[in-house]
C-alpha positions in Angstrom: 14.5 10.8 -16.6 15.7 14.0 -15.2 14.1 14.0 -12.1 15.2 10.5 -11.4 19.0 11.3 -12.2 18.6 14.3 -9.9 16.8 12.7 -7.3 20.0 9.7 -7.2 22.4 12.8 -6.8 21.4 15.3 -4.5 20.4 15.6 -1.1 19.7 18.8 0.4 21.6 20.3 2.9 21.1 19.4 6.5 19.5 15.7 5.0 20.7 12.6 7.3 23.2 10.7 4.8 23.7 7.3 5.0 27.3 7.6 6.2 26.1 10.4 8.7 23.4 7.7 10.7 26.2 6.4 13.2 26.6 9.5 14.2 22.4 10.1 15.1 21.8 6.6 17.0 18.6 7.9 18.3 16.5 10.9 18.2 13.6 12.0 19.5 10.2 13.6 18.0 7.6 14.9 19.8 4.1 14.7 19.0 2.4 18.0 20.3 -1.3 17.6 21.7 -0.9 14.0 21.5 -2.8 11.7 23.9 -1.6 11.4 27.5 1.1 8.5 28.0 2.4 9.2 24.3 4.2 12.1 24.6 7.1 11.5 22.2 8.2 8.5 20.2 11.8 7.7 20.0 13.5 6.8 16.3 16.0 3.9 17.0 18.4 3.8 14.0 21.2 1.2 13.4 24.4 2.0 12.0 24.1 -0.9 8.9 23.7 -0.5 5.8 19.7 -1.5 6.9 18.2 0.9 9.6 16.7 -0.9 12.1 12.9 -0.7 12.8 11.7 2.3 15.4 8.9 1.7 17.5 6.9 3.5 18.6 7.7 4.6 22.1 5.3 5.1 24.8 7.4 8.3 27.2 10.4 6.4 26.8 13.0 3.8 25.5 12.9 0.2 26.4 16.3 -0.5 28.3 16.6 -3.1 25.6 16.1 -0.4 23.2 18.8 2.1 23.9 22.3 3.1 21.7 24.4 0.5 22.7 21.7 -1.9 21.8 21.7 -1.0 19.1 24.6 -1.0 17.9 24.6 -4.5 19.2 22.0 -5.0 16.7 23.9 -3.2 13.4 26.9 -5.5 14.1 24.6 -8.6 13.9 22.5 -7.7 10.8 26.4 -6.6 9.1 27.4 -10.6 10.3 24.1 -11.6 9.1 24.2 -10.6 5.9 28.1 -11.5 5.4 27.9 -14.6 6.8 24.7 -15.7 4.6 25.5 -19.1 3.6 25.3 -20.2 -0.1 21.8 -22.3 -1.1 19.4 -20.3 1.3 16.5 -18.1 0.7 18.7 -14.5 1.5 18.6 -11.6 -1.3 19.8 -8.4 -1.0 19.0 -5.3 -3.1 21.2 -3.3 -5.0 23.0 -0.4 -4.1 24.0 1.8 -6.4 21.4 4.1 -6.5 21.7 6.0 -3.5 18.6 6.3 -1.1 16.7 10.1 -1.1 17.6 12.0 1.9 14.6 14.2 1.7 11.3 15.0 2.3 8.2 14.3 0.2 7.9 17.9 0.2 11.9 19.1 -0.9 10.9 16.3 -4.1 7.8 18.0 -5.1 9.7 20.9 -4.9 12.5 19.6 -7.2 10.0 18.0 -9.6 7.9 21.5 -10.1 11.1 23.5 -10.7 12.2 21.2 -13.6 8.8 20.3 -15.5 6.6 23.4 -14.3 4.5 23.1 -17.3 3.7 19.4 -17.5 0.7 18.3 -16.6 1.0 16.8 -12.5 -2.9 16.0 -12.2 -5.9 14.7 -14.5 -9.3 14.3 -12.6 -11.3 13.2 -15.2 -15.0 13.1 -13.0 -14.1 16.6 -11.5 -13.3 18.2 -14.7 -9.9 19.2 -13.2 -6.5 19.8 -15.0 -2.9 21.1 -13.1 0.1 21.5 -14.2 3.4 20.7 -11.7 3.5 24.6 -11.3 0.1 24.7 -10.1 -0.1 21.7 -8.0 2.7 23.0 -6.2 0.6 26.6 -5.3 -2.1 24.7 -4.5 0.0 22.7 -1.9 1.3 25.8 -0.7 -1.8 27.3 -0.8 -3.4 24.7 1.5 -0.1 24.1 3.9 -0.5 28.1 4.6 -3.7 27.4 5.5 -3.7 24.5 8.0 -0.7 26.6 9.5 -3.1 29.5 10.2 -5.4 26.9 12.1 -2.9 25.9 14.5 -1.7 22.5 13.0 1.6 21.7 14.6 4.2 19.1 13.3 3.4 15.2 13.5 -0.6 16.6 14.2 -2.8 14.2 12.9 -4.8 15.4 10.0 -7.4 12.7 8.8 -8.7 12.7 4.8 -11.5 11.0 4.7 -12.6 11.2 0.9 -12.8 9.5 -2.4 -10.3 10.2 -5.0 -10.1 13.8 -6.5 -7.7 16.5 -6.5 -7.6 17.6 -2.9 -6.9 15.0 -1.6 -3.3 14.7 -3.2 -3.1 18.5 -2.5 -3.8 17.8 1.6 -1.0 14.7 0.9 1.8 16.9 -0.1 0.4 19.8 2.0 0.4 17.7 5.7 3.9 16.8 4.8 5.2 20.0 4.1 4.4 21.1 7.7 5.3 18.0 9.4 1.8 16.8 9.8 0.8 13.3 9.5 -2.0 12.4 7.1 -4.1 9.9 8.4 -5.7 7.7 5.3 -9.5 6.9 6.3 -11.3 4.1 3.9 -13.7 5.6 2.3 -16.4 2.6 3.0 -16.0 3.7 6.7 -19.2 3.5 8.7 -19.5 5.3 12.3 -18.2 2.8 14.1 -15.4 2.3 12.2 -14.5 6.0 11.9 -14.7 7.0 15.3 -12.6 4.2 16.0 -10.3 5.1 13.9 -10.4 9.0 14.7 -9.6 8.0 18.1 -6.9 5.7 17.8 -4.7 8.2 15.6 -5.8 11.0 17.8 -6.8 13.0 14.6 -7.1 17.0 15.2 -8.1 17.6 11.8 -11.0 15.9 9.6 -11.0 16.9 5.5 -13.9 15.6 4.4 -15.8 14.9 1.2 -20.0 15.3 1.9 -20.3 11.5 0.6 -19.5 9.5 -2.0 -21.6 9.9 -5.1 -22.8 13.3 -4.2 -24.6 12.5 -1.5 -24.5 13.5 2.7 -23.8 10.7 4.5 -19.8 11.6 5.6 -21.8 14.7 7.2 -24.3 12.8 8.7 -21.6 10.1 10.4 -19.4 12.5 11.4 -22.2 14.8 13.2 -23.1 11.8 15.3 -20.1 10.6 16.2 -17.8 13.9 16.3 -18.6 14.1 20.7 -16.5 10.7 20.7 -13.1 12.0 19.7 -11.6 14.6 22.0 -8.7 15.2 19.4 -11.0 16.9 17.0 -10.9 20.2 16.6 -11.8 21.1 12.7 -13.9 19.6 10.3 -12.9 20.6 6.7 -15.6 19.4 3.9 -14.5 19.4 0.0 -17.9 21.1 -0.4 -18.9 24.7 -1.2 -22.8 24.3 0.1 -24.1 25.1 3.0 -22.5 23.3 5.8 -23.7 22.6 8.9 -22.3 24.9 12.2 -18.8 24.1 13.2 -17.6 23.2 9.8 -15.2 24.6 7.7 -15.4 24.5 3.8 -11.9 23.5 1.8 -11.9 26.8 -0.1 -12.3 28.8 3.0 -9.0 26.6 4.6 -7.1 27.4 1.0 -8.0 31.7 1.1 -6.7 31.3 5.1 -3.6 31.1 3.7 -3.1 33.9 2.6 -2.5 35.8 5.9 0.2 37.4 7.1 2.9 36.0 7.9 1.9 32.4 6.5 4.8 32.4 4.2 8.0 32.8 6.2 5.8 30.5 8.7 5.7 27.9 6.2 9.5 28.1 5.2 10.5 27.8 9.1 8.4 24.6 9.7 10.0 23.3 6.2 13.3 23.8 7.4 12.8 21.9 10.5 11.6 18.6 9.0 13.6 15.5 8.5 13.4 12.5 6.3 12.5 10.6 9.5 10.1 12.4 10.3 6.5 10.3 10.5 4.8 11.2 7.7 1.3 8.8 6.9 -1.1 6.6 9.2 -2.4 3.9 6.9 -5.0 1.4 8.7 -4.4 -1.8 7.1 -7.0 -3.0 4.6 -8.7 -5.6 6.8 -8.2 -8.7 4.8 -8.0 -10.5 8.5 -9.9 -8.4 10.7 -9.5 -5.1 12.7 -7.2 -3.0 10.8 -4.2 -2.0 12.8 -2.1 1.8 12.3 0.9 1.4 9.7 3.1 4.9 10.8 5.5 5.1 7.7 8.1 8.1 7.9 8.7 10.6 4.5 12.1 8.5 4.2 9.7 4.8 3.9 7.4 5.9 1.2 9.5 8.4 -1.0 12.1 6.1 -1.6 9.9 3.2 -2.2 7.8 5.7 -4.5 11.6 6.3 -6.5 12.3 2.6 -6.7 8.8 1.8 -8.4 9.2 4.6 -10.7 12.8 3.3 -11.9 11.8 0.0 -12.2 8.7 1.0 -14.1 10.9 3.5 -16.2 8.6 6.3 -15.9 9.6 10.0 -16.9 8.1 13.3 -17.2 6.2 12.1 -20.8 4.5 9.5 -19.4 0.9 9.4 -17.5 -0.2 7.5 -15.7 -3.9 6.0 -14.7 -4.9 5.9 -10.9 -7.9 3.8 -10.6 -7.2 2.1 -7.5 -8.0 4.2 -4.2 -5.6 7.0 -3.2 -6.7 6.0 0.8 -4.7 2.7 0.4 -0.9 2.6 0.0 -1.0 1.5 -4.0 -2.9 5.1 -4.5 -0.7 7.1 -2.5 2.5 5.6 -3.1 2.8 3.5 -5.8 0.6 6.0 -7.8 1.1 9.4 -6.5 4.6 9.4 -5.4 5.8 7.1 -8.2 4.7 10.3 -10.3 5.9 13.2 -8.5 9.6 11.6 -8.2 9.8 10.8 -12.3 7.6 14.2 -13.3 4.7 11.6 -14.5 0.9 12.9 -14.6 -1.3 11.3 -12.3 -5.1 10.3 -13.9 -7.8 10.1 -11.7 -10.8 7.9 -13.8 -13.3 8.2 -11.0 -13.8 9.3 -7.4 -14.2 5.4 -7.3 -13.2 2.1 -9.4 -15.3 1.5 -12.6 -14.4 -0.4 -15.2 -16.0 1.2 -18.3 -14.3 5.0 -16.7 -11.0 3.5 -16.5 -10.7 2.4 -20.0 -12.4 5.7 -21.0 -9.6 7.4 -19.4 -6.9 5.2 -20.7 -8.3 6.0 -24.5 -8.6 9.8 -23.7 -5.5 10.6 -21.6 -3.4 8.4 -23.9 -2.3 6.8 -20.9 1.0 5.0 -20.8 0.3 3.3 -17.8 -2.8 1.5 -15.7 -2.9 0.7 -12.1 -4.8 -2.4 -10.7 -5.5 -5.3 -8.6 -6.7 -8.4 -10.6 -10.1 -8.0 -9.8 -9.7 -5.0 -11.1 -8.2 -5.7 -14.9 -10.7 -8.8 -14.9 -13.8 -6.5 -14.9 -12.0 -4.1 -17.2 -11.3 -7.4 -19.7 -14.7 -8.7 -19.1 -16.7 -5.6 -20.4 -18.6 -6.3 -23.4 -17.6 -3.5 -25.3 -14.2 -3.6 -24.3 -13.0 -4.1 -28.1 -14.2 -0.8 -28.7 -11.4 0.7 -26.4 -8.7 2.2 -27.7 -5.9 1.2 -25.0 -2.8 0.8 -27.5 -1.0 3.8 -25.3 -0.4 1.8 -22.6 2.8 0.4 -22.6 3.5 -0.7 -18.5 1.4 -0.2 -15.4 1.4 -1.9 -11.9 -0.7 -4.7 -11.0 -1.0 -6.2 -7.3 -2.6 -6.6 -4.1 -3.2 -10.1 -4.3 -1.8 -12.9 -6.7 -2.9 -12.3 -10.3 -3.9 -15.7 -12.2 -1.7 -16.7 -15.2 -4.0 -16.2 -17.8 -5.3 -13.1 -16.9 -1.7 -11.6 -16.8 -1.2 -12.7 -20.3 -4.4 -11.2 -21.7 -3.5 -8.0 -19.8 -0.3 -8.3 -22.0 -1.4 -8.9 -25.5 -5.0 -7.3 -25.3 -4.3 -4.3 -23.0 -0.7 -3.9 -24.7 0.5 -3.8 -21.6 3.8 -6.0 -22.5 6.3 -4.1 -19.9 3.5 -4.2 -17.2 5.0 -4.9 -13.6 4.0 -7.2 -10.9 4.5 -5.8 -7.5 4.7 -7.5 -4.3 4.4 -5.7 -0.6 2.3 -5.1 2.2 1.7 -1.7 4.2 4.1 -2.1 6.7 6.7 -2.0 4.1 5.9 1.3 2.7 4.8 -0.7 0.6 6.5 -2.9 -2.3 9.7 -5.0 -1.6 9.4 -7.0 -4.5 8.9 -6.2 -7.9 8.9 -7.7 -11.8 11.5 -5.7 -14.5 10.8 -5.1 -17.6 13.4 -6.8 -18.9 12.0 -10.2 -17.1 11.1 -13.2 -19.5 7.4 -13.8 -19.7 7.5 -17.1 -17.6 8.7 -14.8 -14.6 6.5 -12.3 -15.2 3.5 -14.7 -14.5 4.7 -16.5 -12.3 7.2 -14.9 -9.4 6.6 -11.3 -8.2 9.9 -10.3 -9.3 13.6 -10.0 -6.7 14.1 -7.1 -4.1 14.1 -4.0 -4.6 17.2 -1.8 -4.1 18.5 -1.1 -0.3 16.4 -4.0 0.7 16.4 -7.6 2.0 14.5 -10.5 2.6 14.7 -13.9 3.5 12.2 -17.2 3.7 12.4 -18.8 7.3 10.7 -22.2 8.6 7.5 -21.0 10.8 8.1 -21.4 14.2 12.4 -21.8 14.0 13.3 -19.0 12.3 15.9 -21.2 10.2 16.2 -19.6 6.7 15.2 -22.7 4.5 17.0 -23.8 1.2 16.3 -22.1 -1.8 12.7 -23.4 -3.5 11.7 -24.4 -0.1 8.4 -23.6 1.5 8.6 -20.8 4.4 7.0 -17.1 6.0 8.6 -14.3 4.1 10.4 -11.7 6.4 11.6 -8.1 4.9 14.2 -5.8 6.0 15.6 -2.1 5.2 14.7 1.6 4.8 11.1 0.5 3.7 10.2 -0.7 7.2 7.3 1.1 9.1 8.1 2.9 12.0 5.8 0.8 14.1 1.5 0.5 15.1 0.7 3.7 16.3 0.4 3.3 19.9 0.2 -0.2 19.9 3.9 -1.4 20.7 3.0 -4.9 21.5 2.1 -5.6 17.8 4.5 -3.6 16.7 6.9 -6.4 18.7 5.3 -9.2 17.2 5.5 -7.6 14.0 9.5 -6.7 13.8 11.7 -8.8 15.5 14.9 -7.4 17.4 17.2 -7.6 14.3 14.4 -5.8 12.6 13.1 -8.0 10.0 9.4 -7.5 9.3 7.4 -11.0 9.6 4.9 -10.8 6.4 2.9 -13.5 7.3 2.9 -14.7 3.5 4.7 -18.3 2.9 7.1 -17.6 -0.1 9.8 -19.3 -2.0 12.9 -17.5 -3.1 15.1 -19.3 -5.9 19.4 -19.2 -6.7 18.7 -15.9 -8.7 16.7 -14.2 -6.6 13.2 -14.4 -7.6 10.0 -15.2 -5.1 6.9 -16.8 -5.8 4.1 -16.4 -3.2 2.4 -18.8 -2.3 -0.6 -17.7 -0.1 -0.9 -16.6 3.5 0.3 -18.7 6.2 -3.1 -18.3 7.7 -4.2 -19.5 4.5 -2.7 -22.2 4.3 -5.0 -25.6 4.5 -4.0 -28.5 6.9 -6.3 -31.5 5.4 -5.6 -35.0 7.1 -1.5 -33.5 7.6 -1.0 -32.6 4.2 0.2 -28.6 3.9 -2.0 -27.3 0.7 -1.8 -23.7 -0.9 -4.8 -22.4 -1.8 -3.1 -20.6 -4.9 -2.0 -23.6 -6.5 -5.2 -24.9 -6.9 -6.7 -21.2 -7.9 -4.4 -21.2 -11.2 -5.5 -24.8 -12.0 -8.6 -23.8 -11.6 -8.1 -20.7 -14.0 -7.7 -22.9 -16.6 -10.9 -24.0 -17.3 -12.6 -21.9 -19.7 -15.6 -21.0 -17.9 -13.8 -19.8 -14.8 -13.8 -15.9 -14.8 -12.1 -15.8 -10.8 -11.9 -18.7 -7.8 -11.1 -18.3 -4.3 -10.0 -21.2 -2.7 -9.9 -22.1 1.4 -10.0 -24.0 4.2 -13.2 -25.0 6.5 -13.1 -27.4 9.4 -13.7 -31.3 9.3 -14.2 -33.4 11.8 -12.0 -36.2 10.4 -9.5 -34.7 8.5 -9.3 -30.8 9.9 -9.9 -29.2 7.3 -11.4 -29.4 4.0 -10.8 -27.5 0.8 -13.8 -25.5 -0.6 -13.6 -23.2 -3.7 -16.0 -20.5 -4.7 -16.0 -19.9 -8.1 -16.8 -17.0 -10.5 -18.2 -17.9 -14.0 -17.6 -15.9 -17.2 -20.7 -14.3 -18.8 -22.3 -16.3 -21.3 -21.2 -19.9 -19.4 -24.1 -22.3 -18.9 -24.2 -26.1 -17.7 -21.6 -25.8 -16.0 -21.6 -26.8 -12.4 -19.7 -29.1 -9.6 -19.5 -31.8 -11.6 -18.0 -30.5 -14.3 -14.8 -28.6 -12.3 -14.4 -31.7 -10.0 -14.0 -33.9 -13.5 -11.6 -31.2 -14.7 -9.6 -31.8 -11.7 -9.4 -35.9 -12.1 -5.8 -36.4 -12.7 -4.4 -33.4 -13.3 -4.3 -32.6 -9.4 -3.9 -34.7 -6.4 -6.8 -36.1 -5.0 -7.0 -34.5 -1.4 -6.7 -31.4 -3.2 -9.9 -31.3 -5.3 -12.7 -28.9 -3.3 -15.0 -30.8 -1.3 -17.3 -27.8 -1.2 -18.0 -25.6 -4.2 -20.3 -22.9 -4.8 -21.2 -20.3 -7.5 -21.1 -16.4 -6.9 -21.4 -13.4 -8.8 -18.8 -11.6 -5.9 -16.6 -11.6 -3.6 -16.3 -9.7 -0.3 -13.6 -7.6 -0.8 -11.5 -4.5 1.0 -11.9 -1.6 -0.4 -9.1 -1.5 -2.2 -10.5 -5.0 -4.4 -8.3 -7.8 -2.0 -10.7 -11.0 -1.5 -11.7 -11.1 2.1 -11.0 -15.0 2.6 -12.3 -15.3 6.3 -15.4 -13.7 5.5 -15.9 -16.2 3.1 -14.7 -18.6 5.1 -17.1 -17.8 7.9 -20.0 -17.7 5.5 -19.1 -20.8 4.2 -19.3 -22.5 8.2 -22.5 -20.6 8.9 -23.9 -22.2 5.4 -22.7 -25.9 5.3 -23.5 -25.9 8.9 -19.9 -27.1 10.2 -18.2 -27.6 13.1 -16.3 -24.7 14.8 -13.0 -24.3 13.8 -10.8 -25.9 16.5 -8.6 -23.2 19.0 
């Protein structure tokens, strides 16, 4: 755990401590080229314990916004959290373990120094093996070269690619020059991308060709490259002929070996700060139009330390990435988590498969796995699963949406998984606030997400008041602390309605927390079903549902009704092999073990779910589909 101890004790020199913040109120960072009207951003920090929230500026700070404001706003999170009366939903993290003052860059740095000859990347589809020592050249390599193009600090660099090695070499490369990666979903179409392309004013576009080795990235991108006066370069993970006005990644990588490149590189280095932005992640779309999550090298590292310590990694263990590096779990919960504990990262596949995943697990004698439910029930549904040999694994990371009781158990006993981790966050929180121990009982483990992680807090409120409730009761789950995103990228009116003035981040998700700390989600507020003026939670009728033997996955929301508002309806997932089962059968199961307005009134069978790309259920696609099919009324306004 050497990297761990030393990342806990040192900071480097010229690092903003905690006791140093006071003294730095505000500070301003300028983002070069950037889009007229958003010629800076100003950084707003609090003197608590728990920085407030930055937003992103548009020229200049709100009057509201300035020093003395918010200082104004330290002293009342300091009463806030002293003044927290006994029997309410309040927790605060630990302590202890001081925050990292550094950048992502200065870690990687750290971590290569003490395990050069460990093993930092396994990309099992590209056929690709480095050790820390020769990540870190390769990061170096490719920082020197997006220097000698002209990439300035806070430039956006967009990655638009599935997973493989470069695209955790451009992660740590467009940090170490102050650049801000821009995470594009791979299942982009045009529209999509130019959107995003233009929103993040992205001067720089690393590319795969396509996924699967095809061309269709090149193909999108040559029709819709006109729309998005940013762009400047096009660099394609490709060494075939490429179209005019492209560059390929291996030509960027030898560009860095000019002159000059070096002591270049060292300057920008030593001008960066820990809150600095560092990452544009668009959120996964589980409720339409994704929206720009800026998160600074101070949000994700430190979240990145916190899972690692909690999941106890160190520099022997290794640890399998299926999930997609695009979305936070990848990049932050995988890659980071590894590069601050000295931990291999294992690529299975440029994408998720279940049958590569396992494979990899059996081959890399993997100590860890990564995934969202959907993910470990296609893994325990193969039918040659037996044949993999997964006793390695010991821990590994499961979230993104709620995993079903049973399915955590099995993950347990037959993955033998027994220390595995439940983790609970969202982007805008860098992302994990929550998160299981290992030293949890079982009955927590499958059941809560876990209490707060270190240098955190969070509290349950009543919708609508803001009144913390009791603890056990009902509310919207609000987080506050370092992990807290710097704000929508150019879109300060949701970043307002996103972080309130005392800076607590409004989840959306309604939560309960109990006297020792632990929360239990209970679904999305937008989730939540209204049927004749009864609140129901979709999840508690997914896990009774789980139950039945024949049920592989359920998704469970609401649709409009004319008499009673809504209605429940449940689309259900069979297990292979299941037959005669139907509507019937579930709606019997549910006689008298769950109240009555809570048995589905609509029900169908499906082999899938729509689903991000990043495997969350898309409830209000469904939910539309299900309008469109039953032929119901609107949903009322």
């Amino acid at each position: 755990m050497l990297v761990l101890q030393l990342a806990a004790a040192v900071a480097p020199t010229g690092a903003i401590r905690r006791d140093d913040v006071s003294k730095r109120h505000m500070r301003r960072q300028q983002h070069p080229g950037g889009p007229p009207g958003r010629g800076c951003c100003w950084r707003v920090q609090s003197s608590s314990s728990s920085r407030s929230n930055a937003v992103l500026r548009k020229g200049k700070v709100a009057p509201s916004e300035g020093a003395a404001s918010q200082q104004q706003r330290g002293q009342q999170q300091q009463q806030q959290q002293e003044a927290a009366p006994k029997g309410v939903s309040y927790v605060r993290g630990a302590t202890d373990v001081p925050l990292l003052e550094e950048t992502l860059g200065q870690c990687l740095d750290r971590t290569a120094a003490a395990f050069p000859d460990r093993e930092a990347v396994v990309s099992l589809h590209q056929g690709q093996r480095l050790t820390y020592q020769q990540f870190h050249a390769r990061v170096e390599e490719a920082a020197r070269g997006l220097l000698s193009l002209g990439v300035q600090k806070l430039d956006r660099v967009g990655v638009w690619a599935p997973n493989c090695v470069e695209w955790v070499v451009l992660q740590y490369a467009t940090a170490k020059i102050g650049a801000v990666l821009v995470n594009l979903n791979p299942a982009y179409r045009a529209g999509e991308l130019s959107y995003a392309l233009r929103q993040a004013g992205v001067s720089l576009l690393v590319l795969a060709t396509g996924l699967k080795g095809s061309d269709e990235y090149l193909d999108i991108v040559g029709t819709i490259r006109g729309e998005v006066p940013t762009l400047r370069y096009c660099v394609v993970l490709s060494e075939g002929q490429l179209p005019e006005g492209y560059l390929s990644w291996s030509a960027l990588c030898a560009a860095g070996g000019g002159p000059g490149l070096e002591a270049a590189l060292r300057e920008r280095e030593a001008g960066l700060l820990p809150d600095d932005s560092v990452n544009i992640q668009l959120t996964s779309g589980t409720t339409g139009f994704p929206k720009a999550a800026t998160l600074s090298h101070r949000n994700i590292l430190n979240n990145g330390l916190f899972i690692a310590r909690t999941c106890l990694y160190s520099e022997a263990d290794r640890v399998c990435i299926p999930v997609p590096l695009y979305h936070c779990f990848g990049m932050v919960i995988g890659n980071i988590a590894c590069v601050c504990s000295g931990a291999a990262m294992v690529y299975p596949a440029e994408s998720f498969s279940p049958d590569a995943t396992l494979a990899a697990v059996q081959a890399e004698a993997c100590t860890s796995l990564y995934g969202v439910p959907t993910m470990f029930i296609a893994e325990l549904a193969l039918p040659n699963f037996q044949q993999y040999r997964l006793d390695s694994l010991r821990t590994g990371v499961m979230a993104g949406s709620t995993c079903p009781v049973e399915v955590m158990k099995r993950v347990r006993t037959e993955m033998h998984m027994s220390d595995v981790t439940i983790c609970y966050g969202m982007t805008e929180t860098s992302p994990v606030s929550f998160q299981t121990s290992v030293e949890d009982p079982l009955d927590r483990r499958v059941s809560t997400v876990g209490r707060i992680h270190p240098h955190l807090e969070a509290r349950v409120v009543e919708p609508g008041s803001g009144k913390t409730v009791p603890h056990g009761a009902v509310g919207e789950l609000q987080v506050r602390g370092y992990s807290v995103m710097v704000g929508y990228w150019g879109d300060e009116a949701a970043t307002q309605r996103a972080i309130d003035q005392a800076g607590w981040m409004r989840t959306g998700d309604l939560a309960t927390l109990d006297a020792a700390g632990y929360c239990t989600v209970v679904g999305r507020i937008k989730d939540m079903i209204l049927r004749g003026g009864e609140n129901i939670y979709p999840r508690e009728i997914e896990e009774f549902l789980y139950r039945h033997p024949a049920v592989a996955d359920v998704q469970v929301f609401g649709v409009p009704s004319r008499l009673y508002g809504e209605q429940v309806c449940a689309w259900v997932k069979l297990r292979e092999g299941t037959s005669g089962i139907g509507r019937a059968e579930l709606r019997e199961w549910c006689r008298g073990q769950i109240a009555r307005h809570k048995v589905p009134r609509y029900w169908k069978f499906v082999d899938s779910y729509p689903l991000t790309v990043s495997g969350k259920p898309q409830k209000y696609k469904m939910r539309e589909q299900a309008i469109e099919e039953l032929r119901l009324p609107p949903p009322r306004r």
